[in-house]
Every structure is written in structure tokens, then in C-alpha cells.
C-alpha positions as CSV (number, residue, x, y, z in Angstrom):
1,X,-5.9,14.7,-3.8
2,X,-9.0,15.6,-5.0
3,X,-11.6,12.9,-6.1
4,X,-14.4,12.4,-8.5
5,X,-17.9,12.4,-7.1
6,X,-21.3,12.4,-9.7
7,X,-24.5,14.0,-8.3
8,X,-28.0,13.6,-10.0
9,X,-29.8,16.5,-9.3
10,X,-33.5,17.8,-9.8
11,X,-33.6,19.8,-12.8
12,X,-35.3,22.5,-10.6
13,X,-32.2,22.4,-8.1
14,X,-30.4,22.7,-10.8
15,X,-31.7,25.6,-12.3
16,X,-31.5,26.8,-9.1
17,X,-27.5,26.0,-8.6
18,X,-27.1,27.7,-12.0
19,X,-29.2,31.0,-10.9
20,X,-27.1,32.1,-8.1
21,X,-23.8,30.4,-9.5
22,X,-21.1,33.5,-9.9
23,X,-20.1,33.7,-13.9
24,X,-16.7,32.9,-13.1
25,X,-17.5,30.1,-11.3
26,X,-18.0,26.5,-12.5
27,X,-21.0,24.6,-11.6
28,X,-18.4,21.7,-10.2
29,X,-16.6,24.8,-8.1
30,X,-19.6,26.0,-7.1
31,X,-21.1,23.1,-5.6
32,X,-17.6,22.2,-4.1
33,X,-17.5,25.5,-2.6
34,X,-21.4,24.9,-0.5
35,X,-19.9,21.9,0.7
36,X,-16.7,22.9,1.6
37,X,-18.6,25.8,3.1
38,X,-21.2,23.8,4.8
39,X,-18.3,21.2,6.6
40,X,-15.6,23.7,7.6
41,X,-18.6,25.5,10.2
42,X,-19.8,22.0,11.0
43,X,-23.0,23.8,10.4
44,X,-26.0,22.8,8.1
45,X,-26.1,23.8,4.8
46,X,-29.2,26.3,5.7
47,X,-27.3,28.1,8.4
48,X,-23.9,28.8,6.5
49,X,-25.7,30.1,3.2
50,X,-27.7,32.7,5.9
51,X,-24.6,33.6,7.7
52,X,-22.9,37.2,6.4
53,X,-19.6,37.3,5.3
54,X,-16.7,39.0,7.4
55,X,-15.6,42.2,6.7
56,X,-12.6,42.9,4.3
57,X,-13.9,40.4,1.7
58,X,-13.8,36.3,2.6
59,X,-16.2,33.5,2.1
60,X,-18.5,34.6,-0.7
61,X,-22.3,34.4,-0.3
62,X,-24.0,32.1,-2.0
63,X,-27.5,33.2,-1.8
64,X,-28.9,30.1,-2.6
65,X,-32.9,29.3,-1.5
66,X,-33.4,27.6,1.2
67,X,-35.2,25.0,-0.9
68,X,-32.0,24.2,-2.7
69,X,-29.6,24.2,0.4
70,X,-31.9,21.6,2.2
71,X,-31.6,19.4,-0.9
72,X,-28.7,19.3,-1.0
73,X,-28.1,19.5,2.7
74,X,-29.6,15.6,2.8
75,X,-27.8,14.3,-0.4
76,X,-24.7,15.0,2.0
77,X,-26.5,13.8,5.2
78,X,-27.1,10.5,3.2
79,X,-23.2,9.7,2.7
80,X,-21.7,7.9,5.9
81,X,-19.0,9.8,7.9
82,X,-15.6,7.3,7.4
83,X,-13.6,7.8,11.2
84,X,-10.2,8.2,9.9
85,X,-8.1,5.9,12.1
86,X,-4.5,5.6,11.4
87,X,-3.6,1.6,11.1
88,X,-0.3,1.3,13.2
89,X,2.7,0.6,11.0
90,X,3.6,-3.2,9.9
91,X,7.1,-4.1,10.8
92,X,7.3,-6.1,7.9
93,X,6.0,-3.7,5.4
94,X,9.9,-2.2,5.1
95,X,12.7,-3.5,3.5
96,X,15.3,-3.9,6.1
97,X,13.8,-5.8,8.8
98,X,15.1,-6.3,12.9
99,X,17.5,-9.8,13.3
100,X,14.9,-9.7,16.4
101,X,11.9,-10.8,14.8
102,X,13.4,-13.8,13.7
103,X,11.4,-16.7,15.6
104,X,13.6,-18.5,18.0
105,X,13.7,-22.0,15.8
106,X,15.0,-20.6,12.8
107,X,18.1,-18.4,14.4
108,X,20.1,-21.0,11.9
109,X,18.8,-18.2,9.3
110,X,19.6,-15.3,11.2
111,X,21.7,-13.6,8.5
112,X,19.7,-15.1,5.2
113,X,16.7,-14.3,6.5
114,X,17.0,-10.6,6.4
115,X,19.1,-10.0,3.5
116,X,16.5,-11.9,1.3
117,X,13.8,-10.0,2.8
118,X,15.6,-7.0,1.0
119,X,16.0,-8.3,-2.0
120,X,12.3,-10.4,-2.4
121,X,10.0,-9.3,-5.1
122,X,6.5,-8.7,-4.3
123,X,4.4,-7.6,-1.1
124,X,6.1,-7.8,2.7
125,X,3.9,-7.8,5.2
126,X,3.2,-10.0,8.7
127,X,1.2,-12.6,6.6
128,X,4.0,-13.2,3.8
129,X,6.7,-13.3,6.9
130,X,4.3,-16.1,8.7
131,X,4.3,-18.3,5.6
132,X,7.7,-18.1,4.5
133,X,8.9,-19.3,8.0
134,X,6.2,-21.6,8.7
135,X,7.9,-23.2,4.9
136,X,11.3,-23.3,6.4
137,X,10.1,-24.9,9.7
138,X,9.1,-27.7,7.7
139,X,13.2,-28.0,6.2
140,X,16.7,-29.1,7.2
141,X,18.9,-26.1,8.2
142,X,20.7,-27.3,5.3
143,X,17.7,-27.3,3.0
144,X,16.8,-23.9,4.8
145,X,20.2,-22.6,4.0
146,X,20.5,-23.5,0.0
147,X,17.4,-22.2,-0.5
148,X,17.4,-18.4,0.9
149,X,20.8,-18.3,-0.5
150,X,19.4,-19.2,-4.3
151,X,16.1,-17.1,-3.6
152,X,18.7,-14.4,-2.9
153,X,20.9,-15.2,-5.7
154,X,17.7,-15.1,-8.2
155,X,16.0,-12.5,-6.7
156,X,12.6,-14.5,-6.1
157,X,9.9,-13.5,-4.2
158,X,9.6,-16.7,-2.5
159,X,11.4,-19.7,-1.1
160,X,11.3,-22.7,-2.6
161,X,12.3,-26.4,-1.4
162,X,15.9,-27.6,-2.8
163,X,15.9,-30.2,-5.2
164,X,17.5,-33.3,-3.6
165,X,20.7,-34.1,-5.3
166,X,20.9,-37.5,-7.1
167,X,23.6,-39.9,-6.8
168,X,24.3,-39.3,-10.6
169,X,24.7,-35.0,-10.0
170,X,27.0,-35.7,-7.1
171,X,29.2,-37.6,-9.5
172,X,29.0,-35.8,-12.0
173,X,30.1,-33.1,-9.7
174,X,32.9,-35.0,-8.6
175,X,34.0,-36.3,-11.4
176,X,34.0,-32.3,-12.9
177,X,35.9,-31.4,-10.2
178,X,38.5,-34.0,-10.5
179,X,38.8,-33.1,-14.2
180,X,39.6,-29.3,-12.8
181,X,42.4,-30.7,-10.0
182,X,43.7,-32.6,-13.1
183,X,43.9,-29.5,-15.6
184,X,45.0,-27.2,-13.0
185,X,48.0,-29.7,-12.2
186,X,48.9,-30.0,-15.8
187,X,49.5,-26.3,-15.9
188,X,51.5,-26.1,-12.7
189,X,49.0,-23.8,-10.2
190,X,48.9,-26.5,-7.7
């Protein structure tokens, strides 16, 4: 992918540039050609633009002055050289996660744990993982349970401590499910 990169030059360098810059050539392609020229020989600028091209056609000469090669031979020396390192893969970064990284006091969650690390919204990673079972260290394995299984349910990117139930939703509860016994009696299913 290419990326965007502004120079200021000297207008003297760049009259320079512009001088010895084929016609069909943009000034941008130009100058990405001396560099590209200059870091696939690992040489300086100075000695590539000198160099003669191989026979049969290949790298054009730029004939640029010395002057103007230098110039822009420190502009590039300026710029720090990144070492590109790859970082080794996060286990966590995927979807579908090992039952093995599981920590050993929250094997109650063994199956939950997983399936709502597939459906969570947001960023996995080792950090996000830490938290969420550092949270459901701090719960019942009943509390742990109801709420993977609503995070799952809702899709939620998090988990988030149960409600307790009051004494007035449990009967409520009980007294709906009676009501449901009773109507399903009255029709004859039970």
C-alpha cells in the first residue's frame, strides 16, 4: 500500500528535479523512482545515479547532479529506519478460542465461556479475557452462569452482574406459573 509522504524542497533542487525529470514522468514518480533506486542497491544516492544501466534496457538513468542527489541523499538519512518485527499472534485476538485457556477456577464456565467469546461485540484480546474473568472470579457460579448466558443471549460485549431477584419477582414468577399449570389443566394437556 502505498503511502503519502510531503517533501519541502529548495527551489534550486527543485529546479534541478524538474531538469533531468523524463516528460513522461511525474515529479512524484520521479522522486519515488531515486528512492526506490537508491534503497534496492543499499547504496547512497550518489553512487546509484553514477552507476550505468544494464544492457537490454533496465533501470533508467537519472542523471541528476551530484548536488541534488546528496540533498536528497540526507533528507532520507534524516528519517529513522523502523526494524520490522512481527508481534507473535494473540490467542485471544480470534473468535473461537481453546476450552484450555480457561483458568482452572472458572472450569464451572467451561462451555459459556467460549461460545460468548464468539458471539461478544467489540475488541478480544489477552487484556479484555483478564478482565472479564477477573469479573466472574468475584461471582457465584450461579451468578457466573445467568450472566454469560444473557450476554450470549443479547449479544453484549461484556458481562454484567445479575440482578438479584426480589422476593416480589419470585412470586410473581410463581404465581404466573401457577396461573399457566391452571390454564393448561383447564384445556386438558396435563
Amino acid at each position: 500500500m502505498a503511502h503519502r509522504l510531503t517533501i519541502t524542497l529548495p527551489p534550486e533542487l527543485l529546479a534541478e528535479l524538474e531538469l533531468h525529470k523524463p516528460k513522461y514522468q511525474s515529479l512524484s514518480g520521479f522522486c519515488c523512482h531515486l528512492f526506490e533506486q537508491a534503497l534496492d542497491r543499499a547504496g547512497t544516492l550518489t553512487e546509484r545515479a553514477t552507476a550505468t544501466p544494464p544492457k537490454g534496457g533496465g533501470a533508467i538513468e537519472s542523471g541528476v547532479s551530484k548536488a541534488v542527489l546528496l540533498e536528497v541523499n540526507k533528507t532520507i538519512k534524516k528519517q529513522p529506519i523502523k526494524a520490522t518485527t512481527k508481534k507473535a499472534k494473540d490467542v485471544f485476538s480470534a473468535r473461537a478460542i481453546s476450552p484450555d485457556l480457561i483458568p482452572a477456577d472458572l472450569l464451572d464456565c467451561q462451555q459459556l465461556l467460549p461460545e460468548w467469546w464468539t458471539v461478544k461485540k467489540g475488541v478480544r484480546s489477552e487484556g479484555v479475557w483478564n478482565r472479564v474473568c477477573g469479573k466472574l472470579r468475584g461471582w457465584t457460579p450461579e451468578d457466573r452462569r445467568r450472566a454469560l448466558e444473557a450476554s450470549i443471549a443479547n449479544g453484549w460485549g461484556d458481562v454484567f452482574e445479575p440482578r438479584p431477584t426480589t422476593a416480589r419477582q419470585a412470586k410473581v414468577a410463581v404465581d404466573e406459573g401457577a396461573a399457566r399449570l391452571e390454564r393448561f389443566r383447564e384445556k386438558g394437556w396435563i
